[in-house]
C-alpha positions in Angstrom: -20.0 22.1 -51.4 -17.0 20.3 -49.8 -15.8 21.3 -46.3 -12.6 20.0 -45.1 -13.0 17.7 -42.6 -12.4 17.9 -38.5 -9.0 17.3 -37.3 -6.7 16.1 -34.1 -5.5 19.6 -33.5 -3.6 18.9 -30.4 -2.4 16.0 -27.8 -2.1 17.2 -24.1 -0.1 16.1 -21.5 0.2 15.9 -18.1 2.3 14.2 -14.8 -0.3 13.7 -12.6 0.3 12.2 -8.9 -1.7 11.9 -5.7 0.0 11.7 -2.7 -1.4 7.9 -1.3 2.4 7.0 0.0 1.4 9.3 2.8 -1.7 6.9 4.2 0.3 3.7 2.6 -2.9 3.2 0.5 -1.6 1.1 -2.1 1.2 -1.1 -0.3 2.1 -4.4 -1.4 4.9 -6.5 -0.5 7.0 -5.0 -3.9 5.9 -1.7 -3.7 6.0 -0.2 -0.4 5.2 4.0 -0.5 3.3 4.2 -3.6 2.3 7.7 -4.9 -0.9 6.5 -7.1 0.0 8.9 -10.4 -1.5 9.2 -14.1 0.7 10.0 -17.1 -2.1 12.0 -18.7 -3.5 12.5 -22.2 -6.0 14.8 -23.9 -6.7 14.7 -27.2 -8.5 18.1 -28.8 -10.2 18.7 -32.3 -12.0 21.7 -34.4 -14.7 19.4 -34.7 -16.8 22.4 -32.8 -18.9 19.9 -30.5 -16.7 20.3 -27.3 -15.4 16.5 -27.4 -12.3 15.9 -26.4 -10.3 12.2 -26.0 -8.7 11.5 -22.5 -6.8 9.1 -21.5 -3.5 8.2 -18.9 -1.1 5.2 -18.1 -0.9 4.5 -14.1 2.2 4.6 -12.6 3.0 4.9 -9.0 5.1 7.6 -8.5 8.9 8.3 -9.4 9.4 8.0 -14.0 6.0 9.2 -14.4 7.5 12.0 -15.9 8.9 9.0 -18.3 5.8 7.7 -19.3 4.5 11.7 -20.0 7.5 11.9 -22.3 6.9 8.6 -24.3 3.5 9.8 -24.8 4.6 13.1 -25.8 6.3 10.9 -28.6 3.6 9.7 -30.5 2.0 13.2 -31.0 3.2 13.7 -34.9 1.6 9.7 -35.5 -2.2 11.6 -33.9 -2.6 15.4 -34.7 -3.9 16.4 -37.7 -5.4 12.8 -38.4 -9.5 13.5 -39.4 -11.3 13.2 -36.2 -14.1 10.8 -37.9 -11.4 7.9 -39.8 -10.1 8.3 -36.2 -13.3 7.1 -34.2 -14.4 5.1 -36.9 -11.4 3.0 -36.9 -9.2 3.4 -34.0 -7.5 -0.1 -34.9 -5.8 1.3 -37.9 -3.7 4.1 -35.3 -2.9 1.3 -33.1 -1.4 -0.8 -36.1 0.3 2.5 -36.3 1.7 3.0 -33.2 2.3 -0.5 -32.1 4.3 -1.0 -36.1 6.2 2.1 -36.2 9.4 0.8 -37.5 11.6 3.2 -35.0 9.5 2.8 -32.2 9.0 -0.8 -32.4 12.9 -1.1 -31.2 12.0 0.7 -27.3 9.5 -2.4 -27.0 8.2 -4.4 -29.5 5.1 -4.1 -27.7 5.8 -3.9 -24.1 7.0 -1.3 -21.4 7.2 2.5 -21.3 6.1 3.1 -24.8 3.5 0.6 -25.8 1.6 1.9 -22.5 2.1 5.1 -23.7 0.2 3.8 -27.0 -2.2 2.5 -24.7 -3.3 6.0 -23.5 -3.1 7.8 -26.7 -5.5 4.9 -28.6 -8.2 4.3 -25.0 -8.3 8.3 -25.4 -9.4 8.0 -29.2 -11.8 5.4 -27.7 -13.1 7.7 -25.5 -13.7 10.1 -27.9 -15.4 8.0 -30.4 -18.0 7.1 -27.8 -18.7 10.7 -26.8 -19.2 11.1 -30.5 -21.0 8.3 -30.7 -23.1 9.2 -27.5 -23.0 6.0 -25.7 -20.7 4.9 -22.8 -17.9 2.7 -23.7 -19.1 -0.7 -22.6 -22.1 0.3 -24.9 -20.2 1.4 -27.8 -18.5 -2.3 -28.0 -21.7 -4.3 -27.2 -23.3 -2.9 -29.9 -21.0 -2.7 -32.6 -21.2 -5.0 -35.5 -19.1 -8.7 -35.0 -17.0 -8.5 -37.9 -16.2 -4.4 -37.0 -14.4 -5.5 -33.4 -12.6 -8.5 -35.0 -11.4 -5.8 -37.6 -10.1 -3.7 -34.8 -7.7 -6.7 -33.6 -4.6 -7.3 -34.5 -4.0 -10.8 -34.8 -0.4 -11.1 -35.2 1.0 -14.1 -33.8 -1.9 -15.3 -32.1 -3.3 -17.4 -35.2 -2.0 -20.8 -33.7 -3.8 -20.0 -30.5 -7.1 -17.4 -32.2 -7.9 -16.8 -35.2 -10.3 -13.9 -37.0 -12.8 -16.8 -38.2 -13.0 -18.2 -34.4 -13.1 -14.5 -32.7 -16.1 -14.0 -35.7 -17.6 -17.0 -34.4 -17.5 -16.1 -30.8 -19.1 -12.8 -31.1 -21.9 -14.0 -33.4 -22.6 -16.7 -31.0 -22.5 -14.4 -27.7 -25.4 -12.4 -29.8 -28.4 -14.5 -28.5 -29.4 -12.9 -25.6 -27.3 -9.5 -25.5 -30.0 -7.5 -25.3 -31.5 -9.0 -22.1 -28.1 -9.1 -20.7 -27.6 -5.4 -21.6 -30.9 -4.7 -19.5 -30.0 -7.3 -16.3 -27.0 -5.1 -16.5 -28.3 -2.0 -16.3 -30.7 -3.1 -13.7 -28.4 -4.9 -11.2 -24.6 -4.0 -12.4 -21.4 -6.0 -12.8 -20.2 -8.2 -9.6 -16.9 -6.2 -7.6 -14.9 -7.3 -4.9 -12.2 -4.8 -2.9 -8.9 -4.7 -2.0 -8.9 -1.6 -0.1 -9.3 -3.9 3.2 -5.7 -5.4 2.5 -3.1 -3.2 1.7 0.0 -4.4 3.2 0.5 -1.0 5.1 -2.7 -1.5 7.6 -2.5 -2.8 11.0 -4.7 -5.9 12.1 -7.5 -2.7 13.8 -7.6 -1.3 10.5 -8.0 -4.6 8.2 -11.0 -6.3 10.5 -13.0 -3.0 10.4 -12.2 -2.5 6.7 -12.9 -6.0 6.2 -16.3 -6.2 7.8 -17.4 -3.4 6.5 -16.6 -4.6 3.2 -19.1 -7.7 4.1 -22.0 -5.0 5.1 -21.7 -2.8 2.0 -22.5 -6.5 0.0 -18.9 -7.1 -1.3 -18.6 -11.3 -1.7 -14.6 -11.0 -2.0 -11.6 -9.1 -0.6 -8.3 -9.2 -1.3 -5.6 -9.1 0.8 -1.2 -8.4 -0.3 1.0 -11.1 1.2 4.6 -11.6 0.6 6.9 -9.5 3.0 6.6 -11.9 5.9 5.2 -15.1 6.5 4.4 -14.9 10.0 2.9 -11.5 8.8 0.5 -12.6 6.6 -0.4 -15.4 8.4 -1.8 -13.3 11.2 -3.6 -11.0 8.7 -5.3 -13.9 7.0 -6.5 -15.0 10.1 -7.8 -11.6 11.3 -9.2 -11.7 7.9 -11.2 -14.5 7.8 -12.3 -14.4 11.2 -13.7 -10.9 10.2 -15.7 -12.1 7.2 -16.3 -15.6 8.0 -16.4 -19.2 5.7 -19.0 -18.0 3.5 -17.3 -14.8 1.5 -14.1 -15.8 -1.1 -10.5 -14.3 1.1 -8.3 -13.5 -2.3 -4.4 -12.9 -1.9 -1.8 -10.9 -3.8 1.8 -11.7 -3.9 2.5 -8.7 -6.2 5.2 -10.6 -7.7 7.3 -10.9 -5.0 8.4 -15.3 -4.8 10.8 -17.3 -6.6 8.6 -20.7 -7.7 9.6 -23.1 -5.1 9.2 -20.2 -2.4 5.3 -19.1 -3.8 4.3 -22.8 -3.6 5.4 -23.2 0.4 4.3 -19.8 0.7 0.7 -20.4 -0.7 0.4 -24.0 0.9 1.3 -21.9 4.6 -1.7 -20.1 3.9 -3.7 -22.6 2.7 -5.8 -22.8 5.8 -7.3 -19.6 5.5 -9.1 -21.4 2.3 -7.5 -18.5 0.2 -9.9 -18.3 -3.3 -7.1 -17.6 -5.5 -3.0 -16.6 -5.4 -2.3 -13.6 -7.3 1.2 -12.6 -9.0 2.8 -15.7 -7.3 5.8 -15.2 -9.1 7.2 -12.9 -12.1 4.9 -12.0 -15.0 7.4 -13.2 -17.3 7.5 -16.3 -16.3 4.8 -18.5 -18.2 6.4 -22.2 -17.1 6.7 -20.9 -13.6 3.0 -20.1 -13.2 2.2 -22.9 -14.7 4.5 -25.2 -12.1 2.7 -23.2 -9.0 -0.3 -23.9 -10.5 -0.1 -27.9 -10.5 1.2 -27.4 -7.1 -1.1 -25.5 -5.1 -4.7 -26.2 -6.4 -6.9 -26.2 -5.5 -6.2 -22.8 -4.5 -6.4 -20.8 -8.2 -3.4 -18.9 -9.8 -4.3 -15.3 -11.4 -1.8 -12.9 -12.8 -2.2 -10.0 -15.6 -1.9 -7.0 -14.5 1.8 -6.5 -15.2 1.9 -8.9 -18.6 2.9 -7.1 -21.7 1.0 -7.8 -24.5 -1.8 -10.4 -25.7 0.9 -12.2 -26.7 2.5 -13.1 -23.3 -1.4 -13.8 -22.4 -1.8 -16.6 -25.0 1.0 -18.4 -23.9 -0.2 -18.1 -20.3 -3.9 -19.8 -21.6 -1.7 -22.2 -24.2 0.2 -23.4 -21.3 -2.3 -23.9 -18.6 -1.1 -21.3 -16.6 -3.7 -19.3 -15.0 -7.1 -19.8 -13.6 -8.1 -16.5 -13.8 -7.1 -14.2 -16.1 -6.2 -10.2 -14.8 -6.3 -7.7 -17.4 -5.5 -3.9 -17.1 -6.9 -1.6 -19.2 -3.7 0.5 -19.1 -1.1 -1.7 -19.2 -1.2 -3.3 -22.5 -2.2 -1.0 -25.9 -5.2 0.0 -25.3 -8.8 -0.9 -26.6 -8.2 -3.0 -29.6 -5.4 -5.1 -27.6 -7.9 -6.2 -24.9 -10.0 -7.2 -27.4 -7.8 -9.6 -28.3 -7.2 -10.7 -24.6 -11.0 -11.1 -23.9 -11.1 -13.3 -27.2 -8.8 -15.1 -25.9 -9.7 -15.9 -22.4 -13.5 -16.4 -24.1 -11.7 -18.7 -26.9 -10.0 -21.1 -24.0 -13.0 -20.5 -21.4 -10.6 -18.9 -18.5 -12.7 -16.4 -16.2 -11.5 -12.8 -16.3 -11.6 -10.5 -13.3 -10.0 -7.3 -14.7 -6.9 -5.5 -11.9 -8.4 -2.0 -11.0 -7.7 0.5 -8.2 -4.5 2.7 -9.1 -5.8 6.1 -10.9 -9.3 5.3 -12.7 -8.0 2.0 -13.5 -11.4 1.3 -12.0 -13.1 3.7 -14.0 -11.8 2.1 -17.2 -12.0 -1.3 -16.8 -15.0 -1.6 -16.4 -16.2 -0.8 -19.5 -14.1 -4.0 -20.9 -15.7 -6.6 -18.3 -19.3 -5.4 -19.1 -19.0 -5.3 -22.7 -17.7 -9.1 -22.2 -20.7 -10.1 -20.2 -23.1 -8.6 -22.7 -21.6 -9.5 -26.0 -18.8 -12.1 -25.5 -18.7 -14.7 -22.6 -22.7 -13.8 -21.5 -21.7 -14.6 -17.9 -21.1 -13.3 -15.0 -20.0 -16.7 -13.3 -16.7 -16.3 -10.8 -16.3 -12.9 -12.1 -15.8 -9.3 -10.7 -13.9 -6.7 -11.1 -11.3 -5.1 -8.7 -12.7 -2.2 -6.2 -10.6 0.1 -3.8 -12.0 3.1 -3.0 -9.3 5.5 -3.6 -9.4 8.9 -6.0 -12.7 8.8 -8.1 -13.9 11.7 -6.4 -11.1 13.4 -9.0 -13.0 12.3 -11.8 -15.9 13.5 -13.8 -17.7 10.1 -14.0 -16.7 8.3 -11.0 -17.7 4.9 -10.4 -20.9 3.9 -8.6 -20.5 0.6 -6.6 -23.7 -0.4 -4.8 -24.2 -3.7 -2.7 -20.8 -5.1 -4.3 -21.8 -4.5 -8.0 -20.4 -2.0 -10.0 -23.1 0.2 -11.8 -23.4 0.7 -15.3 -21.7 3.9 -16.4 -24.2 6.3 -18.6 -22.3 9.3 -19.8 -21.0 8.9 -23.2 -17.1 7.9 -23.0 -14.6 5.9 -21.5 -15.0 7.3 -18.0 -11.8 8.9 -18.3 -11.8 12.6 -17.8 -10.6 13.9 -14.6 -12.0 17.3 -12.9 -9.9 20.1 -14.1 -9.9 21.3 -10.5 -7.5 17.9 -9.9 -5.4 18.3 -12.8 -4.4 22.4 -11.6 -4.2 20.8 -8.1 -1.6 17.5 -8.4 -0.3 18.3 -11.4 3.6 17.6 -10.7 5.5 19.5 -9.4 3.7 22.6 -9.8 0.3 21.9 -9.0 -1.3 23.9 -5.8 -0.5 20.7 -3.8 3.2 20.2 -4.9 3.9 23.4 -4.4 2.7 23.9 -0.6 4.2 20.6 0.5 7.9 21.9 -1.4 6.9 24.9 0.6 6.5 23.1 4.2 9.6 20.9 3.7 11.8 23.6 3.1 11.6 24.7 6.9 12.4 20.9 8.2 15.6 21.0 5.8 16.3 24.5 6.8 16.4 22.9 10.4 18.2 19.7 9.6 20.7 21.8 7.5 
């Protein structure tokens, strides 16, 4: 006897925003007042099991309500699809999305909308390993080779990757996994924080971060640079003087120097024996990266988090670009697109320390760097994934960092799933916290008026 089979019955959104412009957590030489803010996706079945598929792009602030609409979009390409052709193949709705012939024209592949396909296809992730009862990271690591290189697109990365060398890669990286799987489990995946840094902070408030930092077993911080030389020369040396030689001072540029000016920039702040450069210069530009590069080692450049697509991040590794490659796990399409970015960095041996903080991008991306230790690169090795400690109270499987490692996540999913309690409260702009501050400015303006 037949039954007809469970179904997408719905895709959920919401504008999501946290008022962090109001403690300048989050500030950066390019963006000064953030409000840390999740364009936010649920995806519901009849399956009857109580699983549902969440998932957001970050922005900070102002156009969320842009990236909920571009989401909104792609709900006729997701409802009604079977809920287990879904999980068991989420590549084939992300060839979807990404090769919709319409859609294709607001990219191809790159902005408002393919981040919006990122959320939709990392919440069909997240529901295929609740169904699958395994976190994420565990979901990859165990799945059959040739099944993850069938969930990558390969388009126009053949002269760089192709499926034979990703097959290879992942067969190879098979000795050992499971004692890697284990060591991770027992002692985590290496962090380092930014929340020390943020360009908002006085020199008080950056030493005692800092240090503290050192205590609680971090072996990096980060700090943003870029608004003012004299600036960030200070900060760098009331940060190293507050961590001392032995623990790596990273900085973050946040795209804010024309070539010539990152490279004086950088070599200004040289001194301070900064570990790497990050965002020197614009995403776009691959040959500029490349020329700061040659010119400031050994000080490393790393850049990602704002690069559009895998195929940006080939040209980055074919051009010798980057030391250290930054992916997001909401910035690019999803799952199946950052497999294709850790193939690549595994393919041309460049170290990946994933960007984090924002809105659970902390949450997420985990899940990608710990399935690449166990079942791709099998090393740790001058890697770590971004901390700050901002917002995972809102969550409903926050992340656990303990003596600077990040602990291995559990609870079936993606990690995505924020407390309903948050969602009612900073929904925008008529959440319970939107719609008290509306309700205290109104007697300032009454005043000014």
């Amino acid at each position: 006897m037949s039954s007809t089979p469970a179904r997408i019955t719905a895709l959920d959104t919401h504008d999501i925003r946290f008022p962090t412009s109001r403690e300048l957590d989050g500030s950066d030489a390019m963006n000064p007042d953030p409000d840390y803010s999740a364009a936010y996706v649920v995806l519901r079945t009849d399956a009857g099991d109580g699983h549902e598929g969440h998932g957001f792009a970050f922005t900070i602030g102002r156009g969320n309500e842009v990236q909920v609409a571009a989401i909104d979009a792609l709900r006729g390409h997701v409802v009604g699809r079977p809920v287990a052709e879904l999980c068991g193949d989420p590549g084939t709705l992300s060839r979807d999305l990404v090769g919709d012939s319409q859609l294709r024209w607001l990219g191809p592949e790159k902005g408002v909308m393919h981040m919006a396909i990122g959320a939709v296809v990392n919440a069909v992730w997240d529901l295929a390993a609740k169904r699958a009862r395994k976190p994420l990271w565990r979901l990859l690591a165990d799945a059959e080779p040739a099944w993850l290189v069938a969930q990558v697109d390969f388009r126009y990365l053949t002269d760089a990757l192709t499926p034979d060398e990703a097959l290879r890669l992942l067969d190879t990286a098979r000795a050992g996994r499971e004692e890697r799987r284990d060591r991770l489990l027992r002692r985590g995946y290496p962090a380092y924080t930014t929340s020390p840094g943020w360009l908002g902070y006085d020199d008080a408030k950056l030493t005692r971060l800092a240090r503290q930092a050192v205590a609680d077993g971090f072996r990096q911080i980060k700090l943003k640079v870029g608004a003012d030389l004299a600036d960030d020369i200070r900060r760098c040396r009331a940060a190293r003087a507050a961590v001392g030689p032995g623990i790596r001072l990273a900085l973050d540029a946040n795209q804010r120097w024309d070539v010539e000016e990152a490279v004086r920039w950088t070599k200004a702040l040289a001194a301070f024996d900064p570990y790497w450069i990050e965002e020197p210069t614009s995403p776009d530009d691959i040959l500029g990266h490349a020329a700061i590069r040659a010119a400031v080692a050994p000080v490393r450049v790393a850049t990602g988090e704002h690069v559009h697509n895998r195929i940006v991040f080939k040209q980055l590794l074919q051009a010798g670009a980057l030391d250290v490659l930054q992916l997001d796990a909401a910035r690019v399409g999803g799952v199946n697109e950052n497999l294709a970015i850790l193939l690549l960095a595994a393919k041309y041996g460049v170290p990946v320390c994933p960007h984090a903080g924002g809105v659970g991008l902390c949450e997420l991306v985990q899940h990608l760097a710990m399935f690449d230790y166990v079942a791709l690169s099998g090393t740790t090795e001058d890697r770590s994934v971004e901390y700050v400690d901002h917002l995972h109270e809102h969550f409903t499987d926050p992340v656990d960092v303990r003596d600077g490692h990040y602990t291995a996540p559990t609870a079936p999913g993606f990690s995505a799933a924020l407390r309903p309690a948050s969602l009612a409260r900073y929904r925008y702009p008529d959440g319970t916290y939107w719609a008290a501050d509306r309700r205290a400015q109104r007697p300032m303006e009454e005043q000014s008026a």
